[in-house]
Each structure stands twice: as structure tokens, then as C-alpha cells.
DSSP file (Angstrom, degrees, kcal/mol; ACC not computed):
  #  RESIDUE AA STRUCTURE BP1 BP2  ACC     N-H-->O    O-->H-N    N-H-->O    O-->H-N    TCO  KAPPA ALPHA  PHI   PSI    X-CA   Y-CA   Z-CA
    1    1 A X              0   0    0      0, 0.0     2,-0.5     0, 0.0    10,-0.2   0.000 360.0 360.0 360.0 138.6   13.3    9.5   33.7
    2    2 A X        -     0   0    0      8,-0.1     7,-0.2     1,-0.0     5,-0.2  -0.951 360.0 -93.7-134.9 137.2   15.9   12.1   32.1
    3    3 A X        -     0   0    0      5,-4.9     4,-0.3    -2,-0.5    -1,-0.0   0.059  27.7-146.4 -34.9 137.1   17.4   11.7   28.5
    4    4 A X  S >  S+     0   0    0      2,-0.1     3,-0.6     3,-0.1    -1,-0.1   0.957  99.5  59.0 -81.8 -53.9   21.1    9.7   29.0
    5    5 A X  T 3  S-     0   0    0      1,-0.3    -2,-0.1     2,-0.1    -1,-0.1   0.956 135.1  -4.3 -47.8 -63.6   22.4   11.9   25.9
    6    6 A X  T 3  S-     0   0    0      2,-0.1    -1,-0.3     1,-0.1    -3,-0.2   0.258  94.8-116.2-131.0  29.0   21.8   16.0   27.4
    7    7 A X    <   +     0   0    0     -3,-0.6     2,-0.1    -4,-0.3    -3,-0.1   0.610  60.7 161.7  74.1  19.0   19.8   14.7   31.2
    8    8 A X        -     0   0    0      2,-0.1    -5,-4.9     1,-0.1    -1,-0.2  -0.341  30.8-163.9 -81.5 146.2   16.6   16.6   29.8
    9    9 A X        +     0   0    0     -7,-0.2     2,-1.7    -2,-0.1    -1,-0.1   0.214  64.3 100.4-114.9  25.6   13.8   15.4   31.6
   10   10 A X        +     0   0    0      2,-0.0    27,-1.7    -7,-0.0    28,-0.9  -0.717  53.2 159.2-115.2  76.8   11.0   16.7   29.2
   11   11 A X  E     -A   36   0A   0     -2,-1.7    25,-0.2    25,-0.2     2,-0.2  -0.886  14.4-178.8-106.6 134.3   10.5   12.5   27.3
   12   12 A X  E     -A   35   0A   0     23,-1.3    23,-3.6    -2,-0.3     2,-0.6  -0.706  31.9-103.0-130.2-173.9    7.2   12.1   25.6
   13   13 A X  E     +A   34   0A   0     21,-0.3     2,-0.4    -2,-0.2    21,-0.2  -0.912  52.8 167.6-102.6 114.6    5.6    9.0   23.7
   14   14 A X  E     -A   33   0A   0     19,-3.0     2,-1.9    -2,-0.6    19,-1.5  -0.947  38.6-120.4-144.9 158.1    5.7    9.5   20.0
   15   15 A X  E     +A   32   0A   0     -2,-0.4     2,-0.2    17,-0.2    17,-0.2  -0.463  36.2 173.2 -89.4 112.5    5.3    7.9   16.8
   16   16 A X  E     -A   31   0A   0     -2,-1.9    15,-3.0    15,-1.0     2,-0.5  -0.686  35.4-109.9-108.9 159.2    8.1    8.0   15.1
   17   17 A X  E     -A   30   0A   0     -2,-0.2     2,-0.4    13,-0.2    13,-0.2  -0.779  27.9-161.6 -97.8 129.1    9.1    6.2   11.3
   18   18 A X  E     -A   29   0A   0     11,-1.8    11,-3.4    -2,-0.5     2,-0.4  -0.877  18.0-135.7-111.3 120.0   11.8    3.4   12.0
   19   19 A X  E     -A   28   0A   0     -2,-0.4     2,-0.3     9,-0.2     9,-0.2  -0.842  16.9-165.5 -94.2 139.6   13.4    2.7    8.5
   20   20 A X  E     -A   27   0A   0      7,-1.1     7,-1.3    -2,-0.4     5,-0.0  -0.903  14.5-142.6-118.6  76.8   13.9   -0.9    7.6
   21   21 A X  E     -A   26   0A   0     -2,-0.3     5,-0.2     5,-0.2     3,-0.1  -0.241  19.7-175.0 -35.3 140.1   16.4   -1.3    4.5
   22   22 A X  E >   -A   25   0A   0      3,-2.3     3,-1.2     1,-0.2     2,-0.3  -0.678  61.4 -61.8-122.5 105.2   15.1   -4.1    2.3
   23   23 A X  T 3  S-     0   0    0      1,-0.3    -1,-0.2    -2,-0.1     0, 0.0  -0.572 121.4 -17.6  51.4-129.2   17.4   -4.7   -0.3
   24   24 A X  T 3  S+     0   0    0     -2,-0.3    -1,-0.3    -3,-0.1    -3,-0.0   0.849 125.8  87.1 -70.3 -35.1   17.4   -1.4   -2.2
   25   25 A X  E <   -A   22   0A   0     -3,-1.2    -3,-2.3    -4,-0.1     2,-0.5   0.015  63.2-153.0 -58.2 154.7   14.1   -0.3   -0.6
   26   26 A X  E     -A   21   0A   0     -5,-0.2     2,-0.9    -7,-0.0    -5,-0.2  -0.980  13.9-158.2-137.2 121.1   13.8    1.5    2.8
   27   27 A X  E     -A   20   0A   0     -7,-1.3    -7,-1.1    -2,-0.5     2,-0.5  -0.803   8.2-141.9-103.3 122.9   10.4    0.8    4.5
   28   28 A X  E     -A   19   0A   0     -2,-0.9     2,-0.6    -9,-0.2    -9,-0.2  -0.648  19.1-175.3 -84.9 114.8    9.0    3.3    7.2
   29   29 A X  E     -A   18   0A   0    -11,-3.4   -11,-1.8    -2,-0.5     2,-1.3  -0.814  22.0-137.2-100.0 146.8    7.3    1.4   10.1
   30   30 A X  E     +A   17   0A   0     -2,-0.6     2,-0.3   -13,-0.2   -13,-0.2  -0.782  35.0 164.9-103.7 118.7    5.8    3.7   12.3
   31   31 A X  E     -A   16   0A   0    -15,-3.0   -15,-1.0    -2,-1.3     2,-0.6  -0.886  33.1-108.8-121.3 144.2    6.4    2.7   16.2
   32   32 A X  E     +A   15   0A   0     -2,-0.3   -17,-0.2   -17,-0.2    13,-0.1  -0.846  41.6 152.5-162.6-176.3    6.2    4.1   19.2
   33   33 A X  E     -A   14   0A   0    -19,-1.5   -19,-3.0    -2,-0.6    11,-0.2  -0.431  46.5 -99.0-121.3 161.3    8.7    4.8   21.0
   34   34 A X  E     -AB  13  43A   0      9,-1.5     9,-1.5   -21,-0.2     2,-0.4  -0.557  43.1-164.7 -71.2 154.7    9.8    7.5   23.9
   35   35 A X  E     -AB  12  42A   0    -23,-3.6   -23,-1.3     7,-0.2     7,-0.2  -0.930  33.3-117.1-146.2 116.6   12.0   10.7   22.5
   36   36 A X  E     -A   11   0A   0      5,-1.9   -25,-0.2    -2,-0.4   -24,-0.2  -0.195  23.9-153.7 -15.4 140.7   14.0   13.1   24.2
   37   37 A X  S    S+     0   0    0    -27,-1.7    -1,-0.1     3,-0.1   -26,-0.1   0.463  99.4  49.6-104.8 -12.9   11.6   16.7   23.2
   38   38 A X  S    S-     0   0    0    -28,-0.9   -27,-0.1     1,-0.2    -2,-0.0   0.887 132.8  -0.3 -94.3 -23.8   15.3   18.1   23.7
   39   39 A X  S    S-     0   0    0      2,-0.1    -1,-0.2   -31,-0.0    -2,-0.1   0.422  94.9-113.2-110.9 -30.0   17.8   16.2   21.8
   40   40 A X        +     0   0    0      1,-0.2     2,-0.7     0, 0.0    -3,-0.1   0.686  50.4 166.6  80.8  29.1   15.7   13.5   20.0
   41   41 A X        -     0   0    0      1,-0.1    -5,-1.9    -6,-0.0    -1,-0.2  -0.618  29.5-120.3 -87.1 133.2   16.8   10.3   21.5
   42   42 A X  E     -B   35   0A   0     -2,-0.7     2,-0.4    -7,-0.2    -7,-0.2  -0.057  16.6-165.5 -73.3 147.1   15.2    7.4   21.2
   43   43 A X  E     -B   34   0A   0     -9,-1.5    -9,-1.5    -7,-0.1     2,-0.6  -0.868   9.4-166.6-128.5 102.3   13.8    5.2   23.6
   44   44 A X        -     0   0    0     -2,-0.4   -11,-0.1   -11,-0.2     3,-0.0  -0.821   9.1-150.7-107.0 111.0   12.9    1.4   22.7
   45   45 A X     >  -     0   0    0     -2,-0.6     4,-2.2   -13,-0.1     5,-0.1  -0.271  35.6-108.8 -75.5-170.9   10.7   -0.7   24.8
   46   46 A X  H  > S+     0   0    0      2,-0.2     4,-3.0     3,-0.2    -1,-0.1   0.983 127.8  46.5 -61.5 -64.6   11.1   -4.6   25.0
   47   47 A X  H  > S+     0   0    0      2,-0.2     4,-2.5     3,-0.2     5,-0.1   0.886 113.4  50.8 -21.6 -66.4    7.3   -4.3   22.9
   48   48 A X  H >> S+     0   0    0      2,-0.2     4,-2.0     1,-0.1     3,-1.0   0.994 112.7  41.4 -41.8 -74.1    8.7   -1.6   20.5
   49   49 A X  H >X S+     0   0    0     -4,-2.2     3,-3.7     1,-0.3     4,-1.8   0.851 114.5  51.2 -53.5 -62.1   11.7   -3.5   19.6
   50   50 A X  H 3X S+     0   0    0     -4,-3.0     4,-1.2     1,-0.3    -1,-0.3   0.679 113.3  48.2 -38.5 -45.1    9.6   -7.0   19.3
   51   51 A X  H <X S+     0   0    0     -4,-2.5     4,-1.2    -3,-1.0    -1,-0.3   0.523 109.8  52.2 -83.3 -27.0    7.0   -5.0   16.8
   52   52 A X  H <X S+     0   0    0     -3,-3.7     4,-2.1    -4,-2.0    -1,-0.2   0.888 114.1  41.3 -79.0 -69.8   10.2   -3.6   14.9
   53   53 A X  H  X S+     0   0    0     -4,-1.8     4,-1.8     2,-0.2    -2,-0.2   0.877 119.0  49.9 -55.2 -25.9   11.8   -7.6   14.3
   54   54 A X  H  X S+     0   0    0     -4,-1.2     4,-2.6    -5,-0.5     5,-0.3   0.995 109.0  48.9 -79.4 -64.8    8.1   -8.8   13.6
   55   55 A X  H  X S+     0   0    0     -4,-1.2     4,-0.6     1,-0.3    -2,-0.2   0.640 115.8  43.0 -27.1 -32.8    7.5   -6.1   11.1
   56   56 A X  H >X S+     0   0    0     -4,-2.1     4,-2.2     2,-0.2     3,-1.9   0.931 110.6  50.5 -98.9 -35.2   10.7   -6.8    9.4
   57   57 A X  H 3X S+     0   0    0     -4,-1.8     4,-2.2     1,-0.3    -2,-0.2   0.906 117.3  47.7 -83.9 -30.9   10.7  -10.8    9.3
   58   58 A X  H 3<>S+     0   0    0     -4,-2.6     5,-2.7     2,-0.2    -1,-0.3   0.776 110.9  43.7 -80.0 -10.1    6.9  -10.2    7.8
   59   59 A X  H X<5S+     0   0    0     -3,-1.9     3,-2.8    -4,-0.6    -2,-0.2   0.935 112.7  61.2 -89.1 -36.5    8.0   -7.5    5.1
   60   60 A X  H 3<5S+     0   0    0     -4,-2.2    -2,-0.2     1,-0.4    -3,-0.2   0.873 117.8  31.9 -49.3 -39.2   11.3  -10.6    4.5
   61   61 A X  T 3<5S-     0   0    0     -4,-2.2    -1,-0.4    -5,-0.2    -2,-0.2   0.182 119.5-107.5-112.0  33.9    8.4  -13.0    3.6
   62   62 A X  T < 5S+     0   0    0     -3,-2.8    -3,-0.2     1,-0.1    -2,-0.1   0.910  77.1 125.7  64.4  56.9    5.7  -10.8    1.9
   63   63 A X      < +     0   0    0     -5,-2.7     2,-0.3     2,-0.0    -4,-0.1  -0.208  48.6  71.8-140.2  53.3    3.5  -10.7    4.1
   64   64 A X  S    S-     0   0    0     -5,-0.1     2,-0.4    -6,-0.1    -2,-0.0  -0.952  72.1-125.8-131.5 132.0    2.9   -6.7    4.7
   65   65 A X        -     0   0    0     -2,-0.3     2,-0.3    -3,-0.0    -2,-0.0  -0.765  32.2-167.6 -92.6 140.4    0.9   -4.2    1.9
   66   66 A X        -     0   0    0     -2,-0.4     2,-0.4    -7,-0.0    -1,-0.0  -0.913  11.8-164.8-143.6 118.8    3.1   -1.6    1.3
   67   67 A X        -     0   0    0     -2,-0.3     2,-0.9     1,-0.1    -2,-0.0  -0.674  26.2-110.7-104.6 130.8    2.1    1.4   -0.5
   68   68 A X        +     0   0    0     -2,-0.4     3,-0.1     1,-0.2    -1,-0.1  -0.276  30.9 174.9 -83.0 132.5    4.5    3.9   -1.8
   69   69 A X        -     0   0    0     -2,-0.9     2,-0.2     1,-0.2    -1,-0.2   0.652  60.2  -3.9-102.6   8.0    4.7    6.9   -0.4
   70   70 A X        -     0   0    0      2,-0.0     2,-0.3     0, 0.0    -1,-0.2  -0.727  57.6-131.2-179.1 136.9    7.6    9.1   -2.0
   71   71 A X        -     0   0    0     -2,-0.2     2,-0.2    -3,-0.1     0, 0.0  -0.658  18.7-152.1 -70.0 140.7   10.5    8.4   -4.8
   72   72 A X        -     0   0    0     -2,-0.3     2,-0.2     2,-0.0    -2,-0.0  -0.970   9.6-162.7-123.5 164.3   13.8    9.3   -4.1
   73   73 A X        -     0   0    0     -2,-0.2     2,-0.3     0, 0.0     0, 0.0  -0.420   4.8-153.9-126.5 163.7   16.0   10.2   -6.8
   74   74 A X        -     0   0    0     -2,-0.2     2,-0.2     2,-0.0    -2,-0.0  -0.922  16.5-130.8-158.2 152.0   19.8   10.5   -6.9
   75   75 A X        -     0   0    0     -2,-0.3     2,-0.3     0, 0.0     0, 0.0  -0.565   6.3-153.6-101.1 158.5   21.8   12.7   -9.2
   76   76 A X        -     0   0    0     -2,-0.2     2,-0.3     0, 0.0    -2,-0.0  -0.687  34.8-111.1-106.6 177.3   24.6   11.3  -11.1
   77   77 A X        -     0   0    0     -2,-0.3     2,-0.3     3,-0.0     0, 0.0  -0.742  33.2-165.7-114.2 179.8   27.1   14.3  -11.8
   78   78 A X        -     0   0    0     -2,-0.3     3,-0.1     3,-0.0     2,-0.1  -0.958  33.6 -86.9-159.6 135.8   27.6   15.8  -15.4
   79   79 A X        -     0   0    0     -2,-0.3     2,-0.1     1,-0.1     0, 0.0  -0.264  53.6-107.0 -42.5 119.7   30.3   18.1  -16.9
   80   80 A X        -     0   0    0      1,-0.1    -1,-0.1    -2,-0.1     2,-0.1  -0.236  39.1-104.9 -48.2 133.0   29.2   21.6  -16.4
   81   81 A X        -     0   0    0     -2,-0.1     2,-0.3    -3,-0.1    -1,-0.1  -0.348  35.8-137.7 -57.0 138.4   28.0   23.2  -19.8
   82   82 A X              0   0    0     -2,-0.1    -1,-0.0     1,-0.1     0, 0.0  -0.857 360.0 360.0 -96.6 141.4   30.6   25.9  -21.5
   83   83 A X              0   0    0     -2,-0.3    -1,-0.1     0, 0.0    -2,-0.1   0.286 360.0 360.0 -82.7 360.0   29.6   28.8  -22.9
């Protein structure tokens, strides 16, 4: 098989974190999936993708523990101080 994006033939199996928006929250599932080593393109089987839609319809009814694993923050912006 060679990447459709740059025709690299160097795809491995890895687990990569699939973000899933829930409302304001972004939940990381970890799948995996084939990747380009050379470009980073993804590759989804039929399995993958089913394990991705299952994973979200169970985090839609609360039925996944989910631990947090990092804040992110966002700056509002503010008048520079004068001297």
C-alpha cells in the first residue's frame, strides 16, 4: 500500500488520539489506525471507524469514565501596560 497524499510506502499501525468534541469538551480516544511515517495520513478501517461512533454514542449517554488529563487555557487580550 503507498500513502494517496506523497505515494510513500513506509504505513505502520499506530495508536493515535482521535478527538471527539463533546459540547465544550474534547475527548481523546485512542484508536488504531494506519499513518503515513512520511506525511501523517490517516488510515481508518471499517473496525476503527465503528470503535470511533461507538465510543462517541457511549461518551453521548454517559456511559465512559473519563479522567482528565490536561486543562487548556485561552487568553483573553488586555491593553498593554504604559510606562
Amino acid at each position: 500500500m503507498k500513502c494517496v497524499v506523497c505515494r510513500s510506502p513506509d504505513i505502520e499501525l499506530k495508536v493515535v488520539d482521535e478527538e471527539i468534541w463533546i459540547d465544550d469538551d474534547v475527548v481523546l480516544i485512542p484508536l488504531e489506525v494506519l499513518v503515513c511515517a512520511n506525511c501523517g495520513e490517516r488510515y481508518y478501517s471499517r473496525q476503527a471507524m465503528h470503535e470511533l461512533e461507538e465510543a462517541e454514542e457511549n461518551l453521548r449517554q454517559q456511559r465512559l469514565r473519563l479522567e482528565t488529563a490536561s486543562r487548556v487555557l485561552r487568553a483573553t487580550m488586555f491593553e498593554p501596560a504604559t510606562s
